[in-house]
N, C-alpha and C positions, 0 to 999 in steps of 0.2 A: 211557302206560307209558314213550315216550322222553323226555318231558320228566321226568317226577321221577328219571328217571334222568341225565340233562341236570344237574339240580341239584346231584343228589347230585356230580355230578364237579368242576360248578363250586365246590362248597366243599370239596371235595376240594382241587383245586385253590389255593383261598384257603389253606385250611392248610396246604399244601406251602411256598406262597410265605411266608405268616407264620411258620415254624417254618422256613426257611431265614433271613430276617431276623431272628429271634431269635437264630439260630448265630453270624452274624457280629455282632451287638452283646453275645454272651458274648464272642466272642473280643478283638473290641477291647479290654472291658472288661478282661479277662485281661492285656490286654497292656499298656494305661495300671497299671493293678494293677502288675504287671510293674515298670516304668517306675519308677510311684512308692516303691516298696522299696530298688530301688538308689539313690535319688536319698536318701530317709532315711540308707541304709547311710551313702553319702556328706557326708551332712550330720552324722550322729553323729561317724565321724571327724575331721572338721572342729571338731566342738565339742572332744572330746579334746583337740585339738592347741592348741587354742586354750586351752582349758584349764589345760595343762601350762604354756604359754609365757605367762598370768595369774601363776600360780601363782610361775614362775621372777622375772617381772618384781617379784611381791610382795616376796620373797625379797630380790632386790634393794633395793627400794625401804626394807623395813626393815634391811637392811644401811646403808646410807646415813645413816637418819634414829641409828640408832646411832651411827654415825662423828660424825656432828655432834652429837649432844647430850655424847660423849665427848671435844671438842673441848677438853682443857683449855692446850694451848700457846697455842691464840686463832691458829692459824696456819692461813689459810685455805687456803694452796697446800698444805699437806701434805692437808687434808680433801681440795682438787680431787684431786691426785693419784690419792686413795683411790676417790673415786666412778670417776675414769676408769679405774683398772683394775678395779671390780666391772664399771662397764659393757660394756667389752669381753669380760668372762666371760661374756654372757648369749650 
């Protein structure tokens, strides 16, 4: 009678310890989870920004490519002039 009762504690036992290492590999998980959300958050920001400042340097670049096809004096220093101060805009 004390051995299958002996047993039963032993797996008792096992289950305890299984369903506490279960707790702490939810929690980890939870927290890598965690982890990698803000590291998204921070990445999509990132692209945004990165984004914007494509987007400006476009702007630019067909500013530019205008300037020079509208080039009818043939005066290249007046074109430099014109890029150096779009480029300082950005």
């Amino acid at each position: 009678m004390f051995g299958s009762n002996r047993r039963f504690l032993d797996k008792a036992d096992k289950l305890e310890q299984r369903s506490v290492e279960l707790a702490r590999q939810v929690k980890e998980l939870s927290d890598e989870n965690k982890e990698l959300k803000e590291i998204r958050l921070i990445s999509e920001h990132n692209n945004t920004a990165l984004l914007n400042k494509n987007e400006a340097q476009k702007k630019t670049i067909q500013e530019i490519t205008k300037l020079v096809e509208m080039n009818t004096y043939n005066s290249e220093k007046v074109i430099l002039g014109k890029i150096k101060e779009l480029v300082r805009g950005c």
